[in-house]
N, CA, C and O atoms as a CHARMM CRD file, in Angstrom:
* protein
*
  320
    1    1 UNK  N     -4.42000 -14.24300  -2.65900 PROA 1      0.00000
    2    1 UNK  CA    -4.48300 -13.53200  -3.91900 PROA 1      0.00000
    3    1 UNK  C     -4.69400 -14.56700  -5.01800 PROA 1      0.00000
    4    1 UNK  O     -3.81900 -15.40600  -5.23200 PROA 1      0.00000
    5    2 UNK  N     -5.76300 -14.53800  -5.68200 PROA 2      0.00000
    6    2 UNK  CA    -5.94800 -15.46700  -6.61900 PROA 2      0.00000
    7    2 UNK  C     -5.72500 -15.13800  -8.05600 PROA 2      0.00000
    8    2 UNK  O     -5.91800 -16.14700  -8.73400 PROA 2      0.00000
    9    3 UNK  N     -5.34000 -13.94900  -8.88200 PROA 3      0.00000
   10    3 UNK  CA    -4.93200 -13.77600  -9.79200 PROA 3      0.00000
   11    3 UNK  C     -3.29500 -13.61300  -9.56100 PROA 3      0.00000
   12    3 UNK  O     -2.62800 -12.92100  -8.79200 PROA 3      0.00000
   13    4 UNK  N     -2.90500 -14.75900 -10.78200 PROA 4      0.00000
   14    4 UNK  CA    -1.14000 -15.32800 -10.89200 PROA 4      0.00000
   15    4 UNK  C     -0.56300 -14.16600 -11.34900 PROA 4      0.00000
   16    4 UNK  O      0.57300 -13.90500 -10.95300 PROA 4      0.00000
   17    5 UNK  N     -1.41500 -13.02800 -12.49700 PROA 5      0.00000
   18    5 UNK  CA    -0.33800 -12.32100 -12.66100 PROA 5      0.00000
   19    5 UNK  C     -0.41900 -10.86600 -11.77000 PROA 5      0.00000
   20    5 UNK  O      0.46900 -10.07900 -12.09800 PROA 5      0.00000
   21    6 UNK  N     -1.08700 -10.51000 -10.98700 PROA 6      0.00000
   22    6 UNK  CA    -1.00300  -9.27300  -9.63900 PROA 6      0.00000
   23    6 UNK  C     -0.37700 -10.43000  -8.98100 PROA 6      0.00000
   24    6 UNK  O     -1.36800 -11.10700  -8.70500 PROA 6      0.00000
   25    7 UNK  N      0.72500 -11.13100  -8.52500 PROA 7      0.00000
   26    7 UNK  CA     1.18300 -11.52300  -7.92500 PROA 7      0.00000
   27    7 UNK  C      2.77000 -11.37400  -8.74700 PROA 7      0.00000
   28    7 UNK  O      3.87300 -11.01100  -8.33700 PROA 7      0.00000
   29    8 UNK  N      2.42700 -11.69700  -9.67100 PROA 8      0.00000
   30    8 UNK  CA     3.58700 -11.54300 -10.34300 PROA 8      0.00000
   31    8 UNK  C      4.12400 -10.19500 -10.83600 PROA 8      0.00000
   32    8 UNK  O      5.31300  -9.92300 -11.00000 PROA 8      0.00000
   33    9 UNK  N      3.26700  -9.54100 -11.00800 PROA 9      0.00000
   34    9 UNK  CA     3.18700  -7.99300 -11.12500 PROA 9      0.00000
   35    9 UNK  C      4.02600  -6.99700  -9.79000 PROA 9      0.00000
   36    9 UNK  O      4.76400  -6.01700  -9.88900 PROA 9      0.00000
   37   10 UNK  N      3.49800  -7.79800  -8.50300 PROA 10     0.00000
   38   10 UNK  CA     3.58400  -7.34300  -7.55300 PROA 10     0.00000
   39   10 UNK  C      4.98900  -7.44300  -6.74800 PROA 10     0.00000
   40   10 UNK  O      5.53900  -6.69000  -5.94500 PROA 10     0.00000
   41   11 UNK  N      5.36700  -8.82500  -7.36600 PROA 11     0.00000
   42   11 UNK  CA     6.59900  -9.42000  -6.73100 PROA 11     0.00000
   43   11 UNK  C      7.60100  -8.54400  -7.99500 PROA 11     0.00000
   44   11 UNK  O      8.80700  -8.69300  -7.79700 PROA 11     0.00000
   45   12 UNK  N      7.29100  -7.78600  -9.07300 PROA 12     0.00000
   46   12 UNK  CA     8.53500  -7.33700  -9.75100 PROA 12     0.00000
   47   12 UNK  C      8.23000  -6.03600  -9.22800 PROA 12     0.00000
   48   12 UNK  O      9.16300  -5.54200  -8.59500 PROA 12     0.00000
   49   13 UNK  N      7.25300  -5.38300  -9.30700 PROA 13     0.00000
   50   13 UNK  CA     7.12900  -3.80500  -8.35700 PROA 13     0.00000
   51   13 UNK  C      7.70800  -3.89000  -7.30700 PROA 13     0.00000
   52   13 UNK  O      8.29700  -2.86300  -6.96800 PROA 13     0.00000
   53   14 UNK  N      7.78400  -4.90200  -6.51400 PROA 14     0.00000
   54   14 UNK  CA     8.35400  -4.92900  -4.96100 PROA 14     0.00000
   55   14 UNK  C      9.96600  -4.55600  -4.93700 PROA 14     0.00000
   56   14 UNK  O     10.58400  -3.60400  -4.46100 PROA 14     0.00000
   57   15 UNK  N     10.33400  -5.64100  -5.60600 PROA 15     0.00000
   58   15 UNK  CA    12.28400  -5.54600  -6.34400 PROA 15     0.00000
   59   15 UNK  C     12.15900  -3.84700  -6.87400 PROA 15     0.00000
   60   15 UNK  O     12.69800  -3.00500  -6.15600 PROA 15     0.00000
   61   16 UNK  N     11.76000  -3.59700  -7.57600 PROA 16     0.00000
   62   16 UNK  CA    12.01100  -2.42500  -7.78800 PROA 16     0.00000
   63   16 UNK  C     11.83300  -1.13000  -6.64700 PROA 16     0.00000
   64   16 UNK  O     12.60200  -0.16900  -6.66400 PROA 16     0.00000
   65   17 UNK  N     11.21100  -1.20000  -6.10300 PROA 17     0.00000
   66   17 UNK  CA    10.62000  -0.87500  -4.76600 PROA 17     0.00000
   67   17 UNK  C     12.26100  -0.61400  -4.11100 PROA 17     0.00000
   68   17 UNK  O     12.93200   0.38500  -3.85200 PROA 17     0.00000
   69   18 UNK  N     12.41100  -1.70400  -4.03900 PROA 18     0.00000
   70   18 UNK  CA    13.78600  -2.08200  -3.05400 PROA 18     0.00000
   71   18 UNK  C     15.05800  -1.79200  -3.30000 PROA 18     0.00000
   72   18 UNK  O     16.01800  -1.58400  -2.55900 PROA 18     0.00000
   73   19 UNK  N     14.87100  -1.81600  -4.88800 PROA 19     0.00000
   74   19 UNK  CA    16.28100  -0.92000  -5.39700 PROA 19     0.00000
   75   19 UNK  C     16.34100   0.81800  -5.50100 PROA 19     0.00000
   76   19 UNK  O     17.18900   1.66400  -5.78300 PROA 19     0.00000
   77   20 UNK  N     14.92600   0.78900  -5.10100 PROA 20     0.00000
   78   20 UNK  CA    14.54200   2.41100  -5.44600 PROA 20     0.00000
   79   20 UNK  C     14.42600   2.78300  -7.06100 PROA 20     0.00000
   80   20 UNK  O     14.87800   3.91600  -7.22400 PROA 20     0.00000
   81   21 UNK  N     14.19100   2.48200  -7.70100 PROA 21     0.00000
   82   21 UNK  CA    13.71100   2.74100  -8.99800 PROA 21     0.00000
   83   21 UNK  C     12.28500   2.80000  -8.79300 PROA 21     0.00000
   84   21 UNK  O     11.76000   3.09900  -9.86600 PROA 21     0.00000
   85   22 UNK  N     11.48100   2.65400  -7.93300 PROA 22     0.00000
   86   22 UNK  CA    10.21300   2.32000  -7.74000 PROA 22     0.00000
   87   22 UNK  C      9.80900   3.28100  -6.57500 PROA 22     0.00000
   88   22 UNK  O     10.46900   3.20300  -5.53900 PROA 22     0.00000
   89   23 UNK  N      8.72200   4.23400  -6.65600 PROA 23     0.00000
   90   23 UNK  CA     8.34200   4.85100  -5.19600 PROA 23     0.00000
   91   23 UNK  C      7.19600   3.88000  -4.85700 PROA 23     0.00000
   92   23 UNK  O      6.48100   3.43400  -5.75400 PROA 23     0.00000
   93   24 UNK  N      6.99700   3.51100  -3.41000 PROA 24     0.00000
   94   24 UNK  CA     5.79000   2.66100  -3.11800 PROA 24     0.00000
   95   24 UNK  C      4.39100   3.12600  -3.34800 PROA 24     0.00000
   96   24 UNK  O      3.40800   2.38700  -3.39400 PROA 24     0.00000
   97   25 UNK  N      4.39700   4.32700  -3.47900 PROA 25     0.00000
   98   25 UNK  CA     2.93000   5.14300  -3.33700 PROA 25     0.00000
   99   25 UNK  C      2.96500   4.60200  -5.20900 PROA 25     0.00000
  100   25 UNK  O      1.77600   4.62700  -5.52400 PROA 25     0.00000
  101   26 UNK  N      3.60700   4.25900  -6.18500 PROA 26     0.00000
  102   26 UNK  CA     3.39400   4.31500  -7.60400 PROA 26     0.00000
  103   26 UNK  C      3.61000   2.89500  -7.57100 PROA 26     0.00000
  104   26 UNK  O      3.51400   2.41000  -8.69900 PROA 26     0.00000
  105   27 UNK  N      3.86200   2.08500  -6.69600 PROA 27     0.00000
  106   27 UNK  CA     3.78200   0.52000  -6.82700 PROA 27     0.00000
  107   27 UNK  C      1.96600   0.84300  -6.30600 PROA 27     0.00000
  108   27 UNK  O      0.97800   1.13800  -6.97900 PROA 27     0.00000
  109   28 UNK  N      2.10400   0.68200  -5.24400 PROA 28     0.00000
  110   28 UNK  CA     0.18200   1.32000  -5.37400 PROA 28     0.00000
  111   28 UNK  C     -0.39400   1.36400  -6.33400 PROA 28     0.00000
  112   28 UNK  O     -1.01100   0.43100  -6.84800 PROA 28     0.00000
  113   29 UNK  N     -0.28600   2.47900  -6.74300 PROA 29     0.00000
  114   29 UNK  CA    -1.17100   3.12900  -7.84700 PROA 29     0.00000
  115   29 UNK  C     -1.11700   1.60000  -9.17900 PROA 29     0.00000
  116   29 UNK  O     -2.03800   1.07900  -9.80900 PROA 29     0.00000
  117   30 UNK  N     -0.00800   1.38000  -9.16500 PROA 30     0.00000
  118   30 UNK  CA    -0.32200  -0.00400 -10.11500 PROA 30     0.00000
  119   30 UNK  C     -0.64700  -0.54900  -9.76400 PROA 30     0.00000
  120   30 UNK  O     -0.85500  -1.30200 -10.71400 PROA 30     0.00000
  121   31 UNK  N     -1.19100  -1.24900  -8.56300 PROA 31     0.00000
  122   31 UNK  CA    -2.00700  -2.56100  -8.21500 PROA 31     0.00000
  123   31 UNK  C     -3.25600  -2.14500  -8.54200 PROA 31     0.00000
  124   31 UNK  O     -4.01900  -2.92800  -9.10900 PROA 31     0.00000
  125   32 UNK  N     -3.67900  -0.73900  -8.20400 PROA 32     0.00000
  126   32 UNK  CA    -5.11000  -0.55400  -8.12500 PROA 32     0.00000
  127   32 UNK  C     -5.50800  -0.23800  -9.12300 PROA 32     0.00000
  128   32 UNK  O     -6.73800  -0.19900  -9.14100 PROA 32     0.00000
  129   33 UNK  N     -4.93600   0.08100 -10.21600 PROA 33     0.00000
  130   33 UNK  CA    -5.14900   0.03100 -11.48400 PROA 33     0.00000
  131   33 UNK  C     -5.01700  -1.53700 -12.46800 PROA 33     0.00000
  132   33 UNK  O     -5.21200  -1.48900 -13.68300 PROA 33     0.00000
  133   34 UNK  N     -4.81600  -2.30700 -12.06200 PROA 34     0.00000
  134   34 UNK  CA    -4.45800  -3.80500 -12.58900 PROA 34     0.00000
  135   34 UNK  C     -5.86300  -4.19600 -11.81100 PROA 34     0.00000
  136   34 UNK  O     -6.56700  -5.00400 -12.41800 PROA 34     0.00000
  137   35 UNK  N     -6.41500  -3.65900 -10.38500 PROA 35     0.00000
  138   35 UNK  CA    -7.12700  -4.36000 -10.06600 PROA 35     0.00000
  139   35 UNK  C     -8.44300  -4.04100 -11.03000 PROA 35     0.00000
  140   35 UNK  O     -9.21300  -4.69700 -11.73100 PROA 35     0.00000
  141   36 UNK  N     -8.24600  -2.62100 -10.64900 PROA 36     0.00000
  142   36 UNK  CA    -9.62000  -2.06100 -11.66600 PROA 36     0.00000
  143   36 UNK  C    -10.14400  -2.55200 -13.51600 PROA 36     0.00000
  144   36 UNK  O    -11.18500  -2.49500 -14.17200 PROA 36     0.00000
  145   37 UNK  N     -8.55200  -3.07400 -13.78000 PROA 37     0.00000
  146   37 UNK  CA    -8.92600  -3.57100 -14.95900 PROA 37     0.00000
  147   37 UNK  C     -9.27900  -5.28200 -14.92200 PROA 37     0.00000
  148   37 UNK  O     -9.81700  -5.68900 -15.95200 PROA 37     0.00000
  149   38 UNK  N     -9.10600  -5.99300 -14.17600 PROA 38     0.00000
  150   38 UNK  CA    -8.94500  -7.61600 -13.88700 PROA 38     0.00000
  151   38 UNK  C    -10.03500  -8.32100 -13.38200 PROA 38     0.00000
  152   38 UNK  O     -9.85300  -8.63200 -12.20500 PROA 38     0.00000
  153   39 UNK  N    -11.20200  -8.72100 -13.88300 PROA 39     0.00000
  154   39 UNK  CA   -12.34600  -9.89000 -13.80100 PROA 39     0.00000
  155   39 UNK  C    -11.97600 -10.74700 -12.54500 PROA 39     0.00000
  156   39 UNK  O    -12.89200 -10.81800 -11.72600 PROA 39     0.00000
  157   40 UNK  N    -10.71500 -11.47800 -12.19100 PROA 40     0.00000
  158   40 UNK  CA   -10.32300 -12.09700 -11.42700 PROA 40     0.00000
  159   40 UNK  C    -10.26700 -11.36500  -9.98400 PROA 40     0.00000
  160   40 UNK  O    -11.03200 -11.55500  -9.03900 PROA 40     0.00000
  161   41 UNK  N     -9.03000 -10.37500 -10.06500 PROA 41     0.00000
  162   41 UNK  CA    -9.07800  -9.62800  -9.28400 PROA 41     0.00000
  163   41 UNK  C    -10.42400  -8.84700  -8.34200 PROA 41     0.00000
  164   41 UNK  O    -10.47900  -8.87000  -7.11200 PROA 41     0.00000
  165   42 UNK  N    -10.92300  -8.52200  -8.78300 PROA 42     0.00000
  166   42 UNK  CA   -12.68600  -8.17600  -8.89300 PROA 42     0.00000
  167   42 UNK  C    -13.69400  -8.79900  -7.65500 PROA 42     0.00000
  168   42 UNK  O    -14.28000  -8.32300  -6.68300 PROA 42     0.00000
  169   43 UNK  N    -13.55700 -10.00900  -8.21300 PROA 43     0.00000
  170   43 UNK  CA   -14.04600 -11.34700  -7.61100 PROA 43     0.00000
  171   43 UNK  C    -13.26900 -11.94700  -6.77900 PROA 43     0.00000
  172   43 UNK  O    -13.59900 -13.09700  -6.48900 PROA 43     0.00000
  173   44 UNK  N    -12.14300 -11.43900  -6.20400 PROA 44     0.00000
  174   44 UNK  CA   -11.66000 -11.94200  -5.11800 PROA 44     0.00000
  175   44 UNK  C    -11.90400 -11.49200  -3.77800 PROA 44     0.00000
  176   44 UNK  O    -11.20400 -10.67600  -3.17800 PROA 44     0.00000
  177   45 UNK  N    -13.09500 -12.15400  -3.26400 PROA 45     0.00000
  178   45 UNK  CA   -13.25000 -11.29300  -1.71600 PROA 45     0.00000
  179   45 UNK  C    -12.35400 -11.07400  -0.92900 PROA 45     0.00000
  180   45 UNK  O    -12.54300 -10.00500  -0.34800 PROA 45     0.00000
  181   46 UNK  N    -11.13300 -11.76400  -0.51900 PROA 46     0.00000
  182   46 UNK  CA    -9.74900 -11.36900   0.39300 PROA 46     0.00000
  183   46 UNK  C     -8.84400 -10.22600  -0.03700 PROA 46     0.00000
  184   46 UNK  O     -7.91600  -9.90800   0.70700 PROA 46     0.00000
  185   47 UNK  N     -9.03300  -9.61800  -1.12400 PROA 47     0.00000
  186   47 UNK  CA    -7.71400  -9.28500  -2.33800 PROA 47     0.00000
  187   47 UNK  C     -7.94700  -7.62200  -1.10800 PROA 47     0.00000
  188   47 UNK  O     -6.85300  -7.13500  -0.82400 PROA 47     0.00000
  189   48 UNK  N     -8.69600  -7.15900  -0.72100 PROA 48     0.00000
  190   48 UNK  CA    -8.56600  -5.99900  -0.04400 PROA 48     0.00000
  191   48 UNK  C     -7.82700  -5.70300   1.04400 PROA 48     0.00000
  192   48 UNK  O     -7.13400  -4.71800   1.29400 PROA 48     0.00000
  193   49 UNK  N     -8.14400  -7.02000   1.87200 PROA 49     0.00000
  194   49 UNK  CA    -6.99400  -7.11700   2.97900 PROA 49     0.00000
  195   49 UNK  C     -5.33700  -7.49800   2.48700 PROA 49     0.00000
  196   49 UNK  O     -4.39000  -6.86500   2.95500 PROA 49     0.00000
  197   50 UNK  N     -5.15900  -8.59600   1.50400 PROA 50     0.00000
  198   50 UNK  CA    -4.11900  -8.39600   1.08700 PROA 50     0.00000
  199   50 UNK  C     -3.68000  -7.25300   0.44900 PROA 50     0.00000
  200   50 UNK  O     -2.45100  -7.29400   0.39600 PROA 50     0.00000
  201   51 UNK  N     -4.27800  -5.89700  -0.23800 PROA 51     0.00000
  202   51 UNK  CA    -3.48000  -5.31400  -0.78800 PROA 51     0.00000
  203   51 UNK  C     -3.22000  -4.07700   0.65500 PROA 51     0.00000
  204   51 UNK  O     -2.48400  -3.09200   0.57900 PROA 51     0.00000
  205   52 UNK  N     -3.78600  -4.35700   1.50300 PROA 52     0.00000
  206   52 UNK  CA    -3.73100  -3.52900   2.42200 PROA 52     0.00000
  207   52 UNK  C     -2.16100  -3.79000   3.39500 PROA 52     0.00000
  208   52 UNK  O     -1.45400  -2.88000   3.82800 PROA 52     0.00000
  209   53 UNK  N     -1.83800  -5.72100   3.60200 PROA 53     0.00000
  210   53 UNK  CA    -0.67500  -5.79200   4.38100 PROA 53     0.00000
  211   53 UNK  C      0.13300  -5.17000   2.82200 PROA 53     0.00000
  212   53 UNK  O      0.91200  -4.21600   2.80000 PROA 53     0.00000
  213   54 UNK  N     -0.10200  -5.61900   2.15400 PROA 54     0.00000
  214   54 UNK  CA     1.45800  -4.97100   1.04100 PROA 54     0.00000
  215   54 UNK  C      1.45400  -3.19200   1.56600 PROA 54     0.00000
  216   54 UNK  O      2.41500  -2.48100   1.85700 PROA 54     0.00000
  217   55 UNK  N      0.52500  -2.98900   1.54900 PROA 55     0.00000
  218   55 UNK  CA     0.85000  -1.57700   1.46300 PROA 55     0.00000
  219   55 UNK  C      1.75800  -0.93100   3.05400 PROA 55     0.00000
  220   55 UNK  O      2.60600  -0.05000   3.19500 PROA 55     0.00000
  221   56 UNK  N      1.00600  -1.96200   4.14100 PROA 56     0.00000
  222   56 UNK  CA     2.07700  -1.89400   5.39400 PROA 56     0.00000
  223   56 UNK  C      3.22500  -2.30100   4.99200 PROA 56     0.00000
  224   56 UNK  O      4.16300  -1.57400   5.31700 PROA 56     0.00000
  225   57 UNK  N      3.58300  -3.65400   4.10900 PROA 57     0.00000
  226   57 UNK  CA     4.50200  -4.03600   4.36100 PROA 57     0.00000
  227   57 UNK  C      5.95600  -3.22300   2.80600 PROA 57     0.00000
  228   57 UNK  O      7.10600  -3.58900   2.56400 PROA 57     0.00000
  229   58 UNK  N      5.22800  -2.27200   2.25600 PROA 58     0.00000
  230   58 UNK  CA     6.13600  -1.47200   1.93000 PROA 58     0.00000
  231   58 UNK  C      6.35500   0.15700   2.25400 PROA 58     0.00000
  232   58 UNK  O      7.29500   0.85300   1.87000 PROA 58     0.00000
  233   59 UNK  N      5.23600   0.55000   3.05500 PROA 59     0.00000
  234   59 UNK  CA     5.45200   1.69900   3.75200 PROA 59     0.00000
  235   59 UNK  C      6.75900   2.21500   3.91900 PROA 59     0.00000
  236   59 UNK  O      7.58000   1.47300   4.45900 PROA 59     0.00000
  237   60 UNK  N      7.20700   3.66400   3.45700 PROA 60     0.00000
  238   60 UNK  CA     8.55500   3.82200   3.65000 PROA 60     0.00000
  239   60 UNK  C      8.84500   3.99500   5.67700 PROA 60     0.00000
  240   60 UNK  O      8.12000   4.28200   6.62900 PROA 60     0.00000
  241   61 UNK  N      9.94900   3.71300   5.54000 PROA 61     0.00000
  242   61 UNK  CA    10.22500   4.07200   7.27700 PROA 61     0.00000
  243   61 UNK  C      9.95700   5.26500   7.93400 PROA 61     0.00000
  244   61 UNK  O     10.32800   6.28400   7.35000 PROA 61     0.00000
  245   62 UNK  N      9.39700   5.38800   9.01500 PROA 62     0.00000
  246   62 UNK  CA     9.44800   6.57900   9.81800 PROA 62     0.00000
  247   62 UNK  C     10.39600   7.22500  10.05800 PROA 62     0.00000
  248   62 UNK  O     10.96500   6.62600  10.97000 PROA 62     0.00000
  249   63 UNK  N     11.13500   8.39900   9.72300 PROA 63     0.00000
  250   63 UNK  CA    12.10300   9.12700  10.15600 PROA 63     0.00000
  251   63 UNK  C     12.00400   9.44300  11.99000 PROA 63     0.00000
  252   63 UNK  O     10.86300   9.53600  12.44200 PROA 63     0.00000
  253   64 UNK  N     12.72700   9.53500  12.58900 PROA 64     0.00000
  254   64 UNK  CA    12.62400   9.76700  14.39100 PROA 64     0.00000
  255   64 UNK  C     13.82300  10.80300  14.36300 PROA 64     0.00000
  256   64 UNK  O     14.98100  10.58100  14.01100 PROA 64     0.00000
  257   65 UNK  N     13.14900  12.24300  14.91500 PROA 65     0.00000
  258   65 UNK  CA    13.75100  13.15300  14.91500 PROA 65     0.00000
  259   65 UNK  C     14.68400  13.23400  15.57700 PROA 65     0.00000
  260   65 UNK  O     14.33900  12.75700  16.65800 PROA 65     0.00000
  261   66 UNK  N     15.91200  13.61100  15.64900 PROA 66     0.00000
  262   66 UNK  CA    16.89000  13.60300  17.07200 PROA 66     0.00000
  263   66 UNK  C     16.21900  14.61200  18.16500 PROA 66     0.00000
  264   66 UNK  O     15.48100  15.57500  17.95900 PROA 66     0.00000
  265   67 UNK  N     16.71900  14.07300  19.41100 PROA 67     0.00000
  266   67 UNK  CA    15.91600  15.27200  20.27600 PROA 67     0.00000
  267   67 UNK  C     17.18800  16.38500  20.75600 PROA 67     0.00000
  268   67 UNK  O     18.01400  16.95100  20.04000 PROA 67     0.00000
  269   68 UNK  N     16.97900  16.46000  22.35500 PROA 68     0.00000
  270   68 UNK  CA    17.10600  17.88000  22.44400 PROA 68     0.00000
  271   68 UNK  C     18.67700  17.68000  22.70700 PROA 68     0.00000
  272   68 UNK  O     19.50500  18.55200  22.44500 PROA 68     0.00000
  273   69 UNK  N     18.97000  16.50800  23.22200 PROA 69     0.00000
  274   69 UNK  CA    20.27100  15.96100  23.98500 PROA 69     0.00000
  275   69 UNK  C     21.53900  15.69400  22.99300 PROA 69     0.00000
  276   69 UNK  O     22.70300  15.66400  23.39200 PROA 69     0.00000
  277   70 UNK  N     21.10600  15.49300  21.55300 PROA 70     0.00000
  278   70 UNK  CA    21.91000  15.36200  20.74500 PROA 70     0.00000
  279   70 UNK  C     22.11200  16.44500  20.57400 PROA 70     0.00000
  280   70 UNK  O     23.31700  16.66200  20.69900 PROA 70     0.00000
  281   71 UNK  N     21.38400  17.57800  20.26600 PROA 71     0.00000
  282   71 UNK  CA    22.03900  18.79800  19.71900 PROA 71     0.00000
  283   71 UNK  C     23.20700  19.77300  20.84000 PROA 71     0.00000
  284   71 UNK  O     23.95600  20.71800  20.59300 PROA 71     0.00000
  285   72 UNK  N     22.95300  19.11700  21.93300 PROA 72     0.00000
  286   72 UNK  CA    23.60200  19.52400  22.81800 PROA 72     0.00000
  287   72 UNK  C     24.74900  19.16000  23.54700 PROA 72     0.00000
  288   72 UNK  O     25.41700  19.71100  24.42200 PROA 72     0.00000
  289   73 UNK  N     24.80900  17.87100  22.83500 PROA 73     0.00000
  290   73 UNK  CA    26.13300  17.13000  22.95900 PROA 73     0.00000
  291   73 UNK  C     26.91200  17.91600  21.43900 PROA 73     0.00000
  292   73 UNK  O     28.07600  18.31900  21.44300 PROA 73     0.00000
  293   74 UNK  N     26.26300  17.97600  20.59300 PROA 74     0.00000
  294   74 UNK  CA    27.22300  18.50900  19.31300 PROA 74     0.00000
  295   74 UNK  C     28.01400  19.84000  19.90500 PROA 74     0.00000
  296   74 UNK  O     29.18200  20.20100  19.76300 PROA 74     0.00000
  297   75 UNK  N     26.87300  20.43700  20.64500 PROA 75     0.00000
  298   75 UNK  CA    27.13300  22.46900  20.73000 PROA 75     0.00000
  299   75 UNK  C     28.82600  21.96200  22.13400 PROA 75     0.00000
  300   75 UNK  O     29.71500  22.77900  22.37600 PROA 75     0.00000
  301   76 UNK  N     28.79500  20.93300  22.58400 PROA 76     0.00000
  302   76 UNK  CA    29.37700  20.80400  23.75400 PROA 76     0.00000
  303   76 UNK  C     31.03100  20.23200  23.20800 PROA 76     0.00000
  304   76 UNK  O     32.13400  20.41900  23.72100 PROA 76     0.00000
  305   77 UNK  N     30.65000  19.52300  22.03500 PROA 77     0.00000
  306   77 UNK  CA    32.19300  19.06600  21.38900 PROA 77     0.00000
  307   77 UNK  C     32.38000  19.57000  20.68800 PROA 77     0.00000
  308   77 UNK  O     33.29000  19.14500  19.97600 PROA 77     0.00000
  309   78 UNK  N     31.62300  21.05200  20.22100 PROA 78     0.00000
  310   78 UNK  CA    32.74200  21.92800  18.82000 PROA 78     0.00000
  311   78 UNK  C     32.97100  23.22300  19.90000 PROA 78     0.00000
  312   78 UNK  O     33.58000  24.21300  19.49400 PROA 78     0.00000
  313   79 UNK  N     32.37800  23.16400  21.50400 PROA 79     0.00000
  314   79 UNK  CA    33.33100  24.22400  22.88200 PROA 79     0.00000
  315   79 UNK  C     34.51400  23.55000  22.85600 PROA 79     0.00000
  316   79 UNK  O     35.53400  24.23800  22.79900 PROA 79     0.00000
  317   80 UNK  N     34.59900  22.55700  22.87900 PROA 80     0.00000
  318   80 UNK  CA    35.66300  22.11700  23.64900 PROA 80     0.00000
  319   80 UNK  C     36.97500  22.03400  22.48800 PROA 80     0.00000
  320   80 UNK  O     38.09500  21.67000  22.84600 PROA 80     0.00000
């Protein structure tokens, strides 16, 4: 990433990100709007793949549904 301040931009969206004051899909939306306005940014041939790991690397988590065995251990300790 060769523009200092989308880096710096990015590293205070992130903190916020992390405290939750920040949704990631609106840390997004500000990079790509900083990019769209930035000469530097622009002209950086790599800057696509980098904004692409940020965007993996703040993806919220996958929820994993409980399956069938949990609900059936619950129904089995409020028989008993």
């Amino acid at each position: 990433m060769q523009c200092q301040r989308l880096r710096s931009l990015a590293r205070e969206w992130f903190l916020k990100v992390r405290e939750d004051a920040l949704a990631p899909a609106r840390m997004m939306e500000f990079i790509h709007r900083h990019i769209r306005q930035c000469e530097t940014c622009q002209r950086d041939p790599d800057l696509p793949q980098e904004v692409e790991k940020i965007r993996e690397f703040i993806r919220a988590p996958e929820v994993i549904p409980q399956g069938e065995s949990s609900s059936e251990e619950w129904e089995e300790e409020a028989l008993a």
